[in-house]
Every structure is written in C-alpha cells, then in structure tokens.
N, C-alpha and C positions, 0 to 999 in steps of 0.2 A: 415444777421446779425440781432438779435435779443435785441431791445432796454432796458433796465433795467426795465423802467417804467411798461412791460409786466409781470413781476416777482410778486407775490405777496409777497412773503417770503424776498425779497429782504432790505437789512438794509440800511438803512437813514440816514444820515447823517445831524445835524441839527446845525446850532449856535446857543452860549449860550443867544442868544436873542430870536430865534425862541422858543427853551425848557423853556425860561420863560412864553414864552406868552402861549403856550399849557398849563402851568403848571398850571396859570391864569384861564382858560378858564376853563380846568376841576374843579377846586377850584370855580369856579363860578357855572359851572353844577350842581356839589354836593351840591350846599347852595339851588337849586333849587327844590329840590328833593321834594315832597307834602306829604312824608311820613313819619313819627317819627321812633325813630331806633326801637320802640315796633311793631311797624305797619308793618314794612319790616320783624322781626321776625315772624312776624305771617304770613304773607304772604310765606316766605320761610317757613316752615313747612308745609302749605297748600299746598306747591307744592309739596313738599314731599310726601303727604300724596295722592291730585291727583296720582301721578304717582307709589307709592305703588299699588294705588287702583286697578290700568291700566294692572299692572303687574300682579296683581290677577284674576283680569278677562283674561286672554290671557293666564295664567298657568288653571284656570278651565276650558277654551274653548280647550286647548290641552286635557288635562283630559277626559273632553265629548266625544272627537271626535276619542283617544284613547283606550278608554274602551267601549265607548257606541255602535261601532262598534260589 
C-alpha cells in the first residue's frame, strides 16, 4: 500500500484556518520582496533577454557544425 504523502500531485485538503494563515504568510513574503515592481520588470526582461541570448548561440553552434562540416 502506497501512502498519500508519496504523491506529489496529490490534493490537500485544508481548513479555513490553515488557508488563512498560508494566505497570511504569503501576504507577508510578498511585502518582503527587496525589489520595486520597476526593478522585477527589469530583471524579467533581462531574463528574457539572457535566454534569447543562449538560444542564439546554440542555433549558430548548430549552424557551424552543420555547414562548416
């Protein structure tokens, strides 16, 4: 027999006291946060832009290795 807790996909069941205090708790993480909503926009575009980057080098490294053959 295989215990629930083994599941990751498995649903939760919670009372409306537990779902408060989660609710709480991320409401407190989020006030946390050390970055302005400009600063996280910028940062997500950076990633963006990172991983554009990554993608261009690994489409001209296929390129090279297919023509330069």
């Amino acid at each position: 027999m295989v215990t629930p807790a083994q599941f990751t996909d498995a649903i939760t069941i919670i009372s409306p006291k537990e779902a408060k205090r989660a609710a709480k708790m991320a409401e407190k993480a989020a006030k946390k946060s050390p970055l302005t909503p400009r600063q996280k926009q910028v940062a997500l575009v950076g990633a963006y832009g990172c991983f554009a980057l990554c993608a261009v080098a690994v489409l001209i490294g296929i390129v090279i290795l297919v023509v330069g053959h």
